[in-house]
N, CA, C and O of each residue as an XYZ file, in Angstrom:
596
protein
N       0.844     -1.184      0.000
C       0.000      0.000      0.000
C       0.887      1.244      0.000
O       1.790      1.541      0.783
N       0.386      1.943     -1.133
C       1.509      3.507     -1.550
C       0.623      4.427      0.027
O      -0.444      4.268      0.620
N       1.952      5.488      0.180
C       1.434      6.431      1.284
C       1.752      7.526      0.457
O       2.773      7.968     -0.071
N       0.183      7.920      0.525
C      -0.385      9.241     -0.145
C      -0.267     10.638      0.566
O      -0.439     11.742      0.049
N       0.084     10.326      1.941
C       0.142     11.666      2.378
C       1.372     12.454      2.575
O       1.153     13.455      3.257
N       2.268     12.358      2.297
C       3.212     13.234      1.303
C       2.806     14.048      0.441
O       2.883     15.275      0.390
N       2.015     12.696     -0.787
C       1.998     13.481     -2.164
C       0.829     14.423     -1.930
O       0.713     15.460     -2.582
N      -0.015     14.062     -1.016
C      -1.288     15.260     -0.674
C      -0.886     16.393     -0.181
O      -1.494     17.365     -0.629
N       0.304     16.711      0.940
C       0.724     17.475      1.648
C       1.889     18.258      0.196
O       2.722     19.110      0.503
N       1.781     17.946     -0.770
C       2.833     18.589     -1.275
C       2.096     19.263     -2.402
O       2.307     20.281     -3.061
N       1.169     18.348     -2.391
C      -0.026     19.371     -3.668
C      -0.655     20.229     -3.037
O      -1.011     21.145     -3.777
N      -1.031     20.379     -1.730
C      -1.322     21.309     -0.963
C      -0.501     22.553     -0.776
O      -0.940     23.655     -0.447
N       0.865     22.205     -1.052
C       2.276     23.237     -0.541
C       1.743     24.176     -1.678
O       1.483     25.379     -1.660
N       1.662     23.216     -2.694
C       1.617     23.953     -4.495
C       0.919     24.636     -4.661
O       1.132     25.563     -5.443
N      -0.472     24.469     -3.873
C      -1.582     25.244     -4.248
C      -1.642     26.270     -3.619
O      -2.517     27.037     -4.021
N      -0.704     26.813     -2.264
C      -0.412     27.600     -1.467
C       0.189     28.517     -2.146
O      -0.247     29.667     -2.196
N       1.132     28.177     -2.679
C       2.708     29.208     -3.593
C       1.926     28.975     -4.524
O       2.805     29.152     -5.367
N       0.816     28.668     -5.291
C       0.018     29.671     -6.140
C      -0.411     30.469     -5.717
O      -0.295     31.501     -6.379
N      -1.098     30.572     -4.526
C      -2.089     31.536     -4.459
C      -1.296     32.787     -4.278
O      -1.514     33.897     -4.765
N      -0.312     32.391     -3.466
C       0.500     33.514     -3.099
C       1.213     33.808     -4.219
O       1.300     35.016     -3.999
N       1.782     33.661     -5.229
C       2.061     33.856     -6.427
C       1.185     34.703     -7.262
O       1.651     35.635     -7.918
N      -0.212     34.371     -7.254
C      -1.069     34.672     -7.717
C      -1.227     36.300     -7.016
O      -1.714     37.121     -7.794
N      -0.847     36.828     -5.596
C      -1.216     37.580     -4.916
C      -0.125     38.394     -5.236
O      -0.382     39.342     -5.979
N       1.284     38.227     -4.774
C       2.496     38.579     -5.062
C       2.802     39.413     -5.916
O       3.846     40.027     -5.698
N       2.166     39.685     -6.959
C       1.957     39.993     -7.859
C       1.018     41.081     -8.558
O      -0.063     40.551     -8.819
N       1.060     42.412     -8.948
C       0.053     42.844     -9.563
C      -0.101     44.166     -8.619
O       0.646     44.388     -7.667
N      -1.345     45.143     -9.081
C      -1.347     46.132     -8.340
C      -2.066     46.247     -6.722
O      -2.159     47.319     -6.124
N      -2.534     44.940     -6.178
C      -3.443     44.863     -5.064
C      -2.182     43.528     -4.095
O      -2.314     42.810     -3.104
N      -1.117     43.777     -5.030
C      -0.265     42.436     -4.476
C       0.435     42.556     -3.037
O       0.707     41.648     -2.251
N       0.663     44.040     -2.909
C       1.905     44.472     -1.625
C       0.734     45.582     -1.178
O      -0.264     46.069     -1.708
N       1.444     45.704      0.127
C       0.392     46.856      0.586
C       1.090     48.306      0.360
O       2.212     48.442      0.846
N       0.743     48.967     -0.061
C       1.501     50.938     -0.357
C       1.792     51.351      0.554
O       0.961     51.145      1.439
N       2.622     51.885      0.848
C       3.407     53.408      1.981
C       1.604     54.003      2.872
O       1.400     54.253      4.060
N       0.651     54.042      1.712
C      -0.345     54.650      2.378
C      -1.267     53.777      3.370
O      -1.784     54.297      4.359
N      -1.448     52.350      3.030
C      -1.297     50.857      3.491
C      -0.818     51.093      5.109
O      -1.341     51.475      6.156
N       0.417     50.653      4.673
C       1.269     50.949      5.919
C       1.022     51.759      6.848
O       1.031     51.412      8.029
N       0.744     53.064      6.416
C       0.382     54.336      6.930
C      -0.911     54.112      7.901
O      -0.957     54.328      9.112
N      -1.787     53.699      7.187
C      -3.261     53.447      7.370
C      -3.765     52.949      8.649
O      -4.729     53.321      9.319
N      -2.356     51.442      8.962
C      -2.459     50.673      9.794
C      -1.923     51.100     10.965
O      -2.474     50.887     12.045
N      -0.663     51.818     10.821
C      -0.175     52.380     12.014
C      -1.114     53.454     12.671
O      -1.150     53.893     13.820
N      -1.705     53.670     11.788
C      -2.543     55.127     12.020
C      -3.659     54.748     13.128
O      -3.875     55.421     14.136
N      -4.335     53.547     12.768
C      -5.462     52.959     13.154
C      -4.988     52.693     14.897
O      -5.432     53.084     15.977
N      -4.004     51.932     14.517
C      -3.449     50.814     15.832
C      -2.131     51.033     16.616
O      -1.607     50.122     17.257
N      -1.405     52.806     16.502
C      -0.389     53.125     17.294
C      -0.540     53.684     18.597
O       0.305     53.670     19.492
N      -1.602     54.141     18.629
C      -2.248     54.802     19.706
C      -2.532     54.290     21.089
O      -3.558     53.612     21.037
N      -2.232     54.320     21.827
C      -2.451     53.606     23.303
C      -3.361     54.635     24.156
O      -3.734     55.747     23.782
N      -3.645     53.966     25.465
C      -3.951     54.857     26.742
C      -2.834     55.505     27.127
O      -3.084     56.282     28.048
N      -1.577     55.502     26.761
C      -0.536     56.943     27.302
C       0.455     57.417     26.036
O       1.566     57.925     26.194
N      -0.093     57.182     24.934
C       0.337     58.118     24.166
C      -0.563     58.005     22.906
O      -1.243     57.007     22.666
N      -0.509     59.131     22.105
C      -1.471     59.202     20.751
C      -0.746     59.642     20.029
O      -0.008     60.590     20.293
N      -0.816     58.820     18.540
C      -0.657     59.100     17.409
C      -0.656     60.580     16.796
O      -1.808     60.942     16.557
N       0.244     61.466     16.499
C       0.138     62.591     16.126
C       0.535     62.702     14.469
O      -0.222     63.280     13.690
N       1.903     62.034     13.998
C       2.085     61.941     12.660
C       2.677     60.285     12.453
O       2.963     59.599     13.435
N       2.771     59.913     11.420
C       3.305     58.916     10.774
C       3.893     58.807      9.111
O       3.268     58.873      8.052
N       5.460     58.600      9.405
C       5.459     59.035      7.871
C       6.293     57.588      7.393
O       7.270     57.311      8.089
N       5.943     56.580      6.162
C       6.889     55.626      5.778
C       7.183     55.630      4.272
O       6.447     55.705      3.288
N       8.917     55.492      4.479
C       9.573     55.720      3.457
C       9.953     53.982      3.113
O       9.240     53.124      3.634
N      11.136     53.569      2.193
C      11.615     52.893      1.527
C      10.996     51.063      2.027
O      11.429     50.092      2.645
N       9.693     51.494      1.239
C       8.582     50.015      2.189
C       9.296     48.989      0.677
O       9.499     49.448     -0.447
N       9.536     47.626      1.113
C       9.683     46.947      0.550
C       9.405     45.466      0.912
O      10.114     44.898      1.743
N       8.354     44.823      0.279
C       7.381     43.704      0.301
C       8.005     42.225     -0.437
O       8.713     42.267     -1.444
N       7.645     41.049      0.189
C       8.260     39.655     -0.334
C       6.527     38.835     -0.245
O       5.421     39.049      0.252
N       7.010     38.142     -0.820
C       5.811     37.237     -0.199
C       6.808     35.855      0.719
O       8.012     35.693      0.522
N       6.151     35.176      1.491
C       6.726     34.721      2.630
C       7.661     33.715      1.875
O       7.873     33.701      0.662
N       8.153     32.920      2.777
C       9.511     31.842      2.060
C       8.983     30.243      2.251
O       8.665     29.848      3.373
N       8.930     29.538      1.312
C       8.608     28.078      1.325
C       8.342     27.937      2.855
O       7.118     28.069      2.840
N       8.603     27.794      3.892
C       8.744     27.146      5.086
C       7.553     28.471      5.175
O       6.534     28.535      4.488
N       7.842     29.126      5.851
C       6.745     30.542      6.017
C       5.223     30.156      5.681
O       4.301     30.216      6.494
N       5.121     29.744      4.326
C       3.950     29.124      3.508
C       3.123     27.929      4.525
O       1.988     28.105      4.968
N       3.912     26.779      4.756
C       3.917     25.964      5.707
C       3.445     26.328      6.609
O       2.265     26.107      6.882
N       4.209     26.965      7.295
C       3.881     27.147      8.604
C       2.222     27.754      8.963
O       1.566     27.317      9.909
N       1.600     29.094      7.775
C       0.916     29.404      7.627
C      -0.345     28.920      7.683
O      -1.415     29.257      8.189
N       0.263     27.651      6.732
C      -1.285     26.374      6.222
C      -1.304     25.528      7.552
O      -2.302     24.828      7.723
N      -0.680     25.517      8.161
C      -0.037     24.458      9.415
C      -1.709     25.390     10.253
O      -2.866     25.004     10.424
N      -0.994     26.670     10.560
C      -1.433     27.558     11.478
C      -3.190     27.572     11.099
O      -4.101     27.183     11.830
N      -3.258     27.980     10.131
C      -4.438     28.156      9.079
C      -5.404     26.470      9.201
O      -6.565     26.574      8.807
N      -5.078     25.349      9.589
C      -5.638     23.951      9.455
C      -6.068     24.123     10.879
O      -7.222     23.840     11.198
N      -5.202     24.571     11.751
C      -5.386     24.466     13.299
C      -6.933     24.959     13.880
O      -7.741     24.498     14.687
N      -6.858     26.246     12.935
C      -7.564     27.404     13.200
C      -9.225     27.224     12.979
O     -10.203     27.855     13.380
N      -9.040     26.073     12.161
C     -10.079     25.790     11.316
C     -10.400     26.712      9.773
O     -11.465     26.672      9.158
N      -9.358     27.395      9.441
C      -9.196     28.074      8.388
C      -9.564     27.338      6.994
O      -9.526     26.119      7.158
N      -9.837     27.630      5.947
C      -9.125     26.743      4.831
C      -7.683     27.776      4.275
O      -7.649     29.006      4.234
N      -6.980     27.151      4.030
C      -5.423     27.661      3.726
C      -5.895     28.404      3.067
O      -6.497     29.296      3.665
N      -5.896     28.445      2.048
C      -6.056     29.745      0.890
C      -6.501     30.552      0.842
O      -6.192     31.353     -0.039
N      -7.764     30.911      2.004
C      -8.382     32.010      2.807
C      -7.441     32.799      3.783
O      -7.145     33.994      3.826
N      -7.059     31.686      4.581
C      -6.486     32.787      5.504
C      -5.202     33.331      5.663
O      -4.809     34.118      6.524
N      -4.190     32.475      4.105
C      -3.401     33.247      3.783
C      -2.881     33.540      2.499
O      -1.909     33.005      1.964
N      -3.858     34.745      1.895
C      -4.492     34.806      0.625
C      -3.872     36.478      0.978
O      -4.337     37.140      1.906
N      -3.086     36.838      0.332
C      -1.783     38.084      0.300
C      -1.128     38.430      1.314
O      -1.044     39.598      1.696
N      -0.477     37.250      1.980
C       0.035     36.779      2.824
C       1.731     37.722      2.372
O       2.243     37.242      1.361
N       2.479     38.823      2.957
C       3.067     39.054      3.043
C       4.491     39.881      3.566
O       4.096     41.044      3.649
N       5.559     39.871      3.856
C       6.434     40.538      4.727
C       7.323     41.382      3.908
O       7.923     41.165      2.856
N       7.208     42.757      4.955
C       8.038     44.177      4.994
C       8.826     44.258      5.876
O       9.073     43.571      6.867
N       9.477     45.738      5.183
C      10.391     46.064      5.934
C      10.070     47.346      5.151
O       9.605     47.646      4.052
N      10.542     47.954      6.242
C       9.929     49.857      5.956
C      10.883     50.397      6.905
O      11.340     49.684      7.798
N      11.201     51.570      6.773
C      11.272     52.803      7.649
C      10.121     53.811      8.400
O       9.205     54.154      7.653
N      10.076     54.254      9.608
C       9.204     54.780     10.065
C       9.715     56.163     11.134
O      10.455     56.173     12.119
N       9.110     57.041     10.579
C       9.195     58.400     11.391
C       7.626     58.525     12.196
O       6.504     58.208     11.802
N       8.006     59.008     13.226
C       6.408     59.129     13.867
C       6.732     60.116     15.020
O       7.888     60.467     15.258
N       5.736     60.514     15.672
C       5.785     61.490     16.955
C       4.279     60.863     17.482
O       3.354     60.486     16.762
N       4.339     60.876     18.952
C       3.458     61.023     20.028
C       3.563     61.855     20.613
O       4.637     62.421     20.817
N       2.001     62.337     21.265
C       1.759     63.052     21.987
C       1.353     62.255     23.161
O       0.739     61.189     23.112
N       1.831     62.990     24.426
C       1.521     61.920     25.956
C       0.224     62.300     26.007
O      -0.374     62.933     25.137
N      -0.350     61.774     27.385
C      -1.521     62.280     27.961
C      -1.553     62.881     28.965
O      -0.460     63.046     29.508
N      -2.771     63.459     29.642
C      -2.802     64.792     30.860
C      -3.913     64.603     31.239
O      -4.839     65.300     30.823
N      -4.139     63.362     32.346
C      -5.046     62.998     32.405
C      -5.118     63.133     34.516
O      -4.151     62.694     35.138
N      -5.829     63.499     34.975
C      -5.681     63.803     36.712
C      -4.851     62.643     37.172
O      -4.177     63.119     38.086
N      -4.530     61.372     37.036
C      -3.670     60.271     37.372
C      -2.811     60.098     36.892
O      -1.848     59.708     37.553
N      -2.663     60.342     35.134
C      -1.808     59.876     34.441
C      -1.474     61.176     33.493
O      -2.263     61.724     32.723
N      -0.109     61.530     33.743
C       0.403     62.297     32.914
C       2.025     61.588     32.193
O       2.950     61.069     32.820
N       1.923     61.770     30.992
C       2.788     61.353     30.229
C       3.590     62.519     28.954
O       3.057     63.436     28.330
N       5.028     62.029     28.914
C       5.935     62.453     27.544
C       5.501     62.734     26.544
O       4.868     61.678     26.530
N       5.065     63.441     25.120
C       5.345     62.755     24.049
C       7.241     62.185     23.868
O       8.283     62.206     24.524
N       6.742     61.740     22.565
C       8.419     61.734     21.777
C       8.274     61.323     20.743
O       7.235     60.706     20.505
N       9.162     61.489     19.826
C       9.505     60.929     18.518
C      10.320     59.890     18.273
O      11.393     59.688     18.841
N       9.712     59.069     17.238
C      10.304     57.774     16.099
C      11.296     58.340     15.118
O      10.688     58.816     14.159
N      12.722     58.474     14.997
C      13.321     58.994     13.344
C      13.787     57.637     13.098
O      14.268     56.868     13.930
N      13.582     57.427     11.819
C      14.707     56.332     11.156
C      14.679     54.695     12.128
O      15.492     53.826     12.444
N      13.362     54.948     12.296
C      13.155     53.459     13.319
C      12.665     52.210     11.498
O      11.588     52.121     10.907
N      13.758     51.648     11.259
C      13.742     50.514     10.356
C      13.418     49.039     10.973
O      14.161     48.210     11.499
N      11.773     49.033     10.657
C      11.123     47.899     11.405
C      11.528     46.697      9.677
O      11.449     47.108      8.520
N      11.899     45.356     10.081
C      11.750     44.049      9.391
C      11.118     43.612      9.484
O      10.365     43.669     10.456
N      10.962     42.573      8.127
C      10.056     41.253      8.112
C       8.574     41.530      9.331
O       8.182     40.775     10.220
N       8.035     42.895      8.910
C       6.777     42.809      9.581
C       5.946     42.339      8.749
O       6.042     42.519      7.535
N       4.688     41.433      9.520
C       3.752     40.656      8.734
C       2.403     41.378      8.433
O       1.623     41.817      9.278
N       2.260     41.423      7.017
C       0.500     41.894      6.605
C       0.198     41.008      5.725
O       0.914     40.193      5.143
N      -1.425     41.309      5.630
C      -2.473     40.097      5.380
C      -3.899     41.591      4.730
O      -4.345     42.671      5.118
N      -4.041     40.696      3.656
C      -5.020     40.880      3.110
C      -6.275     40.819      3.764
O      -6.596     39.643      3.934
N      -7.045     41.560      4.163
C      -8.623     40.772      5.067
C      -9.864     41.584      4.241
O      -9.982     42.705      3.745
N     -10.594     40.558      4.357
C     -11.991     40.841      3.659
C     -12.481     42.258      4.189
O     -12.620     41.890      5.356
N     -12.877     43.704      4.223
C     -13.657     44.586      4.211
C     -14.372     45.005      3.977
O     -14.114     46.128      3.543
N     -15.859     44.647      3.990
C     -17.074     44.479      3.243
C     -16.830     43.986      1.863
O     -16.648     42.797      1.603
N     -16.836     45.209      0.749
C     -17.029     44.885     -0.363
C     -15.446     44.681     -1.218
O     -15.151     44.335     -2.362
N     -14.584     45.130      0.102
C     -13.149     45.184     -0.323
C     -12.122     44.672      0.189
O     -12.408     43.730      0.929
N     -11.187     44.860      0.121
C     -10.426     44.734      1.444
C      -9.420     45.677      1.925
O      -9.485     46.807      1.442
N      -8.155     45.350      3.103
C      -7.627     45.959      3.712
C      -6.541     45.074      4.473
O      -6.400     43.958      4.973
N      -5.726     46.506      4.203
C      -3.900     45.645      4.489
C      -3.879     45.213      6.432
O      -4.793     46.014      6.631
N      -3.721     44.899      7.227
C      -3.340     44.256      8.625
C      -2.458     43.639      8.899
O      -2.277     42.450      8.638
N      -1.596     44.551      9.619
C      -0.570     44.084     10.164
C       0.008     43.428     11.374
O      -0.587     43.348     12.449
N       1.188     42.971     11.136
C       1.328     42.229     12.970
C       2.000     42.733     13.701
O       2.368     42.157     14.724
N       2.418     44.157     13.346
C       2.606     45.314     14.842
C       1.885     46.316     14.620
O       1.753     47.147     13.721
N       1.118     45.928     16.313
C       0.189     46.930     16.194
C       1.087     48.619     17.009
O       0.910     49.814     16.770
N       1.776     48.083     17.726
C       2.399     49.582     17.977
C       3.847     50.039     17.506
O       4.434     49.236     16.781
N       4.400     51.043     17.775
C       5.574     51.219     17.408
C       6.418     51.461     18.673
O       6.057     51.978     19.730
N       7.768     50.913     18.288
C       8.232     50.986     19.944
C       8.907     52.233     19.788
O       8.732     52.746     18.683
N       9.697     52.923     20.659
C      10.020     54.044     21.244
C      11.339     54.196     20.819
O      11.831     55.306     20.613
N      12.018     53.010     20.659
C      13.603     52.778     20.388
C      13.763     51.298     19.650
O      13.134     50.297     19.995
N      14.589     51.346     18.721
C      14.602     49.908     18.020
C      15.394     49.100     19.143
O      16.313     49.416     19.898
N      14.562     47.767     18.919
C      15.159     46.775     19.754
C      14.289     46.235     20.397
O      14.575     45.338     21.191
């Protein structure tokens, strides 16, 4: 008796690095500077400091690496996902980021602002997600830290 689950698990790999191939590609493939922008904008903001500007320069997009893919569909089976949904423009940046906060002044809590220059975040992860009739870039840092490292 032949063992098929290899050859299933590998036509599965294939159909993955299509899709992402398929995504990788084209004008809806990477997310834009304004993308980027969008997300930090949404999700930098805390209870002791707020978002005042955000500016990103030299953004440059991959789609993930054979193993990456894997791991994804791995993650994505667990989840109860079907693979190709839930990592369907599945891809990693690296950008530069300038930003400033403003603290808060609140009767308990008073806080700093400060500024982000030349904070060069890697291999951060975004994902395509359904938005009603569209969609929208989401990323996997939601804040920005204060100092690289």
């Amino acid at each position: 008796m032949k063992n098929v689950l290899p050859c299933r698990f590998g036509l599965a790999t294939l159909s993955v690095a299509a899709v992402l191939s398929a995504c990788g590609a084209g004008s809806n493939g990477y997310p834009s500077s304004e993308d980027v922008k969008a997300w930090h904008t949404k999700t930098a903001s805390n209870g002791y400091f707020k978002l005042q500007t955000v500016e990103i320069t030299d953004l440059d997009c991959t789609t993930p690496s054979r193993k990456e893919m894997e791991q994804l569909t791995r993650a994505a089976a667990f989840m109860g996902s079907k693979a190709e949904e839930a990592i369907k423009g599945a891809v990693k940046c690296s950008y530069t980021v300038n930003a400033s906060f403003s603290g808060v002044d609140k009767p308990f809590l008073k806080t700093q602002g400060y500024e982000v220059n030349g904070l060069k975040l890697t291999r951060q992860g975004f994902m395509r997600v359904p938005k009603g009739d569209s969609y929208e870039w989401q990323g996997s840092t939601r804040r920005l830290p204060k100092t690289p490292g």
